[in-house]
Each structure stands twice: as C-alpha cells, then as structure tokens.
N, C-alpha and C positions, 0 to 999 in steps of 0.2 A: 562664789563667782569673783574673778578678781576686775577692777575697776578699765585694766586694758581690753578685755574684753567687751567691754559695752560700746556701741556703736555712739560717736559722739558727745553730746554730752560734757565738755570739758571743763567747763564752769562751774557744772553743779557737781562735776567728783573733785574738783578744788576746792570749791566751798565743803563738803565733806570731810577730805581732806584735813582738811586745815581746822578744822572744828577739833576732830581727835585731836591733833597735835596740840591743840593749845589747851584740852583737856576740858571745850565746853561741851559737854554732851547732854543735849535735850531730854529729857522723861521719854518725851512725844513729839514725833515727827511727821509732817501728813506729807505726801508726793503726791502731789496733785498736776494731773495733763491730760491730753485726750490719749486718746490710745495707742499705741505701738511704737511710743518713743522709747522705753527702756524705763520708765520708772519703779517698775519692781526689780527688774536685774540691779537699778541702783539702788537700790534697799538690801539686797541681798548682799551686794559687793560691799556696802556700807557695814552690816552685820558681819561678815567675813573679816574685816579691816578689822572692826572695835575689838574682839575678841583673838584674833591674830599675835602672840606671843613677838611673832620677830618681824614685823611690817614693818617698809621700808617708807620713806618721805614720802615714796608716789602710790602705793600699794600696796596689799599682803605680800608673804613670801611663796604660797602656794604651795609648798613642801612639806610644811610641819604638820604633826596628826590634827591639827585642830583646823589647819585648812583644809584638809584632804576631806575629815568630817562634811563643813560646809562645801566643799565642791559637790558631795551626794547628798547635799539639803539633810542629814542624819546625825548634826549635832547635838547634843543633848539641851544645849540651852538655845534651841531655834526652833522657836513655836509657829503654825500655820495656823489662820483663818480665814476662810474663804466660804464662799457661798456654797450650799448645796441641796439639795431636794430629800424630805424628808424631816419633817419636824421632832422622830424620834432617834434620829442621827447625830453624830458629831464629827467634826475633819477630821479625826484621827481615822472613820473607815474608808476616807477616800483619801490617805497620803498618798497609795502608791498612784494612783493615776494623777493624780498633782504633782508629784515629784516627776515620773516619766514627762508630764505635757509641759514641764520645766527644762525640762534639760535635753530633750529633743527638738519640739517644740519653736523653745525662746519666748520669742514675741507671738503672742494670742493674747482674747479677747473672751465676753463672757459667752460669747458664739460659741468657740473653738472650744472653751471649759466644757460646755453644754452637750457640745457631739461627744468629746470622749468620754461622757458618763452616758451618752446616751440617752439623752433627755432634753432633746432639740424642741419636744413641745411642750416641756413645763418652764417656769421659772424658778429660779432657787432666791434661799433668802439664808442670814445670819442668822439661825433663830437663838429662843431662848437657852437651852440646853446648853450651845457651846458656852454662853458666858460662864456658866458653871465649870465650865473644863478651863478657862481662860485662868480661872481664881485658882482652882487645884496646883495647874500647872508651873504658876507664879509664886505661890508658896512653897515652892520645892527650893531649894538650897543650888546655888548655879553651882555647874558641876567642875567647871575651872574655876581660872580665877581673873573671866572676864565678864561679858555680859551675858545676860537674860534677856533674849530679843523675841517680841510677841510682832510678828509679819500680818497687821491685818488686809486683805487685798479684797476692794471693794466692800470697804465700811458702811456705805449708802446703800446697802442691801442689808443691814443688820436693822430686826422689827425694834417697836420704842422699848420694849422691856429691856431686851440685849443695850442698846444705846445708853439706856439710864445706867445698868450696872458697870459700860466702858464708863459711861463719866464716874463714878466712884473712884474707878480704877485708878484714871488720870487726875482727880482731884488729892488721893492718896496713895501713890505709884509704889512699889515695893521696890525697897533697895538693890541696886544696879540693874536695874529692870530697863530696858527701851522698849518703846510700841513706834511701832513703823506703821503708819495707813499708808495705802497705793489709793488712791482715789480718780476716779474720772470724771465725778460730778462731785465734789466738796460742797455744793452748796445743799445737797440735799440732808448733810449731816446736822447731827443737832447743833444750836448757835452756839452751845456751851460746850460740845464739844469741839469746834473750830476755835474756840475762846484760850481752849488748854493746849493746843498742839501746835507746835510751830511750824509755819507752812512753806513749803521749799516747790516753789509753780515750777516745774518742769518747761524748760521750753520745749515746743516745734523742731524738728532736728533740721539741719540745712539741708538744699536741695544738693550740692555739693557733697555732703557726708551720706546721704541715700544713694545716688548713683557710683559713687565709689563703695561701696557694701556691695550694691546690687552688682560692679562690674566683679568685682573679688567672689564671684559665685556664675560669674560666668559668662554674663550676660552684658551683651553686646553696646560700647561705650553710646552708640548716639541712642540708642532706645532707654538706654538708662538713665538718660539727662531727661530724656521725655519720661519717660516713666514718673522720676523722682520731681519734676514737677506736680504732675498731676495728684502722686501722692499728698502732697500738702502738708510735708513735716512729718506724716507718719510711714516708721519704717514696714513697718504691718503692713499698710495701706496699699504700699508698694508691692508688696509681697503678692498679696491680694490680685492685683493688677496684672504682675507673670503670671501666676500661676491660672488665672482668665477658666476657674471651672466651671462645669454648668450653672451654678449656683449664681456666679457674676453674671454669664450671659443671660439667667432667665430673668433678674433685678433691670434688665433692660427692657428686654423682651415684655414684663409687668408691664413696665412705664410706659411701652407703647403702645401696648393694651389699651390702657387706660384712658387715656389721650385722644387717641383715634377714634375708639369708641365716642368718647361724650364729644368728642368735634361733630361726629357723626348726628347723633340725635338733636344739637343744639343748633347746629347750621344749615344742615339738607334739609329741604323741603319732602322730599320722599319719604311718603309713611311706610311704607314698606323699609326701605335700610336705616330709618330713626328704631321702627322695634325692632327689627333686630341684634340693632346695636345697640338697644338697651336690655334685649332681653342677656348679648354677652356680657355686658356690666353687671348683669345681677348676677350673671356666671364668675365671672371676673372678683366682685366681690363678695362670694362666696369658698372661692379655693383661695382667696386671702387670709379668711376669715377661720379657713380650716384648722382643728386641733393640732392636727399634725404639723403644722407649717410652725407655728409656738411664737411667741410673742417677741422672744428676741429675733426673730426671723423678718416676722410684722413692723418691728421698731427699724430694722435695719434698712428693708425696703425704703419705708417714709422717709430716712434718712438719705438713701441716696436719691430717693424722687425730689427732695428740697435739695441735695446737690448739682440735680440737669436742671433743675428749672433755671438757678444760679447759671449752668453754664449758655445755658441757651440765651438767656436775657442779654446775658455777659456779649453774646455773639453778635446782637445786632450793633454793636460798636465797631465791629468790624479789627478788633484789637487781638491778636491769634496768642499775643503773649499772655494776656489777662485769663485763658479759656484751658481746664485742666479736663480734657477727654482723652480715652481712645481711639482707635479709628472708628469701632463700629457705633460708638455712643455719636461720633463726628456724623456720621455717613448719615444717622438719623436728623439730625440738628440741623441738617445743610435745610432741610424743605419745612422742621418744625420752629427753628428761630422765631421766624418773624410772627407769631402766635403767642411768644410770651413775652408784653410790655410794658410800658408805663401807663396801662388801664389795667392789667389784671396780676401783674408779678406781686405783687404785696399779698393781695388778698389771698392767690392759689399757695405761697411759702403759709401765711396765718394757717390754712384748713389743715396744710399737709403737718406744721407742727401742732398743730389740736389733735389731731387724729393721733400724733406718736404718743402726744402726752396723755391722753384717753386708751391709748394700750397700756401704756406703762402704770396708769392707776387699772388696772385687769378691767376697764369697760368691753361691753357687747360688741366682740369684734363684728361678728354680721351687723348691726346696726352703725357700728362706727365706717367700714368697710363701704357702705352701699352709702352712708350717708356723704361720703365723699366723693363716688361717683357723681351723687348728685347735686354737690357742690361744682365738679369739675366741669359739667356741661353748660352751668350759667355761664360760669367763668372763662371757659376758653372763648365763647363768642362777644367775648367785649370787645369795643374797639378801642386805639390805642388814642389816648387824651390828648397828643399834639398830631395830626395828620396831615 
C-alpha cells in the first residue's frame, strides 16, 4: 500500500516518513485509534516504505518487485496476525480471506473480519499456537535486504500466554525485525507490553477529509457533509451510514424496542400493556441474547445504544450542530428527547456500559440482556433534577 493512498492522515505518514529518512526505526510500533481511520493501511504503507529499494521523500515507488510483492500483502518478509477462531489453528490458514478483506475491503472491523470467516456468533482470540509460528517465522533469514515486518492487528485479543511470549520478543527483538500493533483498545494490553512499544495515537480523521472520500465515490456533496459529521472521525463509520443495511436499521429498531417497552411497564398504570410489555422485553432480551446474534454483534448494539442516548440528551439543548443522526434515528428522537436527562442520562450510559463490558468478559448474555431491561424501566421513569 502506498502512503497516497490512505485517506487522510498526513501527520502521521510524515511522522513516518521522516522516521525512515532519518534512519530511526523503532523495534515496536503500536497504532492505536478507534476504528476506520486507516491505522493498519498505515502500517502496511509504513512496511512497504521500510523495505522499498527506491522510495522516494514522500513514498514508495510502487514499481519494483518488492513493491508489487506488498501491494498483494505476499512478500516474503511480511508476517500477519490476527485474530481467529479455533485454538488448533494459526493465520497462516486463513491468509487468503485476510488478504482478499484487505484489499477489497479496505477499512473493516472485527465485525466485518468475523462475517467473512463466517463466524458472526463466536469470538476469536490470538491464541497460543500462533506465538510459536511468530518465533519460527522471525528466525528465518529476511529475504531481501530490508526489513522483517510482524503486522499484529488487534493485539488485545491475544490470551496471557501468547502476551508473555510477545513480550520476550519485544524485550529481545531479532535483528531488523519491526512488530507493527493496530490496536483499538491499547489499554487492554499488558502494561509491559505498552512499556516496550512506541505509540503513534492515530488521530480521528476530519470531517472535511470523510466527505471528500465519500464525494469521490459518488455520493452527493451536501449529504456527505452530513454524513461525515455524524461519522465522528471514522471513515468506516461513514461507510456504515451509506450503506444503511438491515443490520443498521434493525440496531435502531432494538433501541426502540427497548425503550418503549420498559417506558411501557414503568409509567402506564394498565396492567394489561405493563405485561405485555414486559413479557416483549423478556422477548426482546432473549433474541439479544441469541447465539447466533454473537457477541461482537451484542457489543456493537450497546455501543450504539450509549451513542442515541448521547444524541438525544444532546437534543434537549436544542443545538442541531452538537447532534450526529440520521433522519430515521431524528424522526424517533423528535418525541423520545425529552425522556433522557439530567436525572437519568448518567445512570442509563453506566448500565449500558456494564452490560458491553459483561459481554466482552463472555457473561450470561440472557441474564445480562434481561437484566437491563430491568434496569431500563426504573430508569426511564425518573424525573429530570431541575423542573
């Protein structure tokens, strides 16, 4: 990948950049941001650069066998690890669809990783195994005469045995060896391994450099300005937003579920539409709850259920620039606003992040599921602290 190619980003392919040139090159590098800004295309563009025979001040040349190598991610000294399902596995049997969801693709997430293996209801993880392939492969003699680049993406998915044998690694690096982390949560790695790698924060992309990508694909200038607001810095997130498939509109569709439900049982007086409406919450938190749904599915939700709550709070200011919706997520907001406030916004973000973070350690999704529900029915009927 060469560096023109990444959207944005121009600070950190300078600092890059200029790193080669001046011939400091780190062991270990972690690329730390949220998601869909380009931080592993610029790991890749950075590995294509280091190793590049005739790169120019701004970038590779693109031409020579060793670029062309890395443009089909198949050069010999460009190592993948990534998450994957199955503990008696290692990345080497799933390059070809890593390399296809790379270079079609682009920008994805462990969502999109997870559909093309098809395994939207497990989670994957770094196990032990591959560290063994990590050591094989680094003991190998690089096959030019530049670097040996180990690509780890999403390191915070590697269990503590794999973790302890990276830090050896990075404590005792093999000569012209680079390790590249893409990370999106750094802090879940070990302290000692943040201790050895030098960290390059990705920023947020501008709202400016999103709408101009999204117009250059096609897509009509004033909805791109909106769009790439709402995105929030990520160019993914945007994508996410045109592309508006079932999957976004049902993450709504949950949300109002949910919502209307426990207002239902916590406010009406009618015993007849309070069960009912709780006996769809026990419905409701049970096709949450489903295997098949999987947990990055479950985490994703939570996540945008703590982004409407934010937008709707945001709403009662009356501030339309502060507020990153759609029309259809708008169209609901117009009559649910005034429901989340300075009595209950704190406490409904606290549940909804305890519940992500109680996925994300594998808890009982039906218990965690239902037990939110029944957090949400206290909660929406509070009233707001200044009236």
């Amino acid at each position: 990948m060469l560096f023109r190619e990444i959207i944005g980003q121009e600070a950190t392919k300078q600092q890059l950049r200029q790193a080669v040139r001046e011939g400091r090159i780190p062991h270990a590098q972690l690329f730390a941001g949220i998601s869909g800004i380009g931080k592993l295309q610029l790991a890749l563009a950075y590995a294509q650069y280091l190793n590049c025979p005739h790169r120019t001040e701004e970038d590779s040349c693109g031409v020579c066998p060793t670029c062309l190598q890395f443009e089909r991610l198949q050069h010999p000294d460009l190592h993948f690890v990534f998450p994957i399902v199955g503990s008696d596995e290692t990345c080497d049997n799933f390059l070809a669809p890593w390399r296809e969801i790379i270079l079609t693709k682009h920008y994805f997430d462990l969502e999109d990783w997870h559909r093309a293996l098809g395994v939207e209801s497990k989670q994957s993880m770094i196990y032990e195994k591959e560290s063994g392939e990590i050591i094989r492969k680094l003991s190998l003699k690089p096959y030019g005469e530049g670097y040996k680049v180990m690509i780890i993406w999403q390191p915070e998915k590697m269990n503590t045995t794999t973790s302890n044998k990276l830090l050896k690694l990075l404590e005792e690096p093999p000569a012209r060896t680079v390790f590249l982390l893409v990370s999106e949560h750094p802090e879940q790695l070990l302290s000692t391994i943040q201790s050895r790698v030098q960290t390059i924060r990705v920023p947020r992309l501008e709202n400016e450099t999103i709408a101009k990508a999204l117009q250059s694909k096609g897509v009509d200038p004033a909805y791109a300005d909106d769009i790439a607001r709402i995105a929030n810095g990520s160019y993914l997130a945007a994508l996410r937003k045109i592309d508006e498939t079932e999957e976004n509109q049902q993450e709504l569709l949950d949300f109002i579920a949910l919502f209307r439900d426990a207002y239902t049982v916590g406010v009406l007086s009618d015993p007849t539409k309070k069960f009912e409406s709780l006996k769809k919450l026990r419905a409701w938190s049970l096709a949450m709850a489903d295997s098949k749904v999987g947990r990055e599915r479950q985490k994703h939700f939570l996540q945008y259920a703590q982004q409407q709550v934010r937008e709707n709070y945001i709403r009662n200011f009356n501030q339309p620039a502060l507020n990153y919706q759609v029309p259809a997520e708008h169209k609901f907001s117009d009559k649910f606003a005034p429901f989340i406030h300075d009595g209950n916004v704190e406490a409904i973000m606290k549940q909804l992040d305890l519940a992500e973070r109680q996925i994300e350690q594998n808890g009982n999704a039906k218990v965690i599921f239902f037990d939110l529900c029944l957090q949400m029915i206290v909660l929406i009927k509070k009233k707001p602290l200044h009236q």
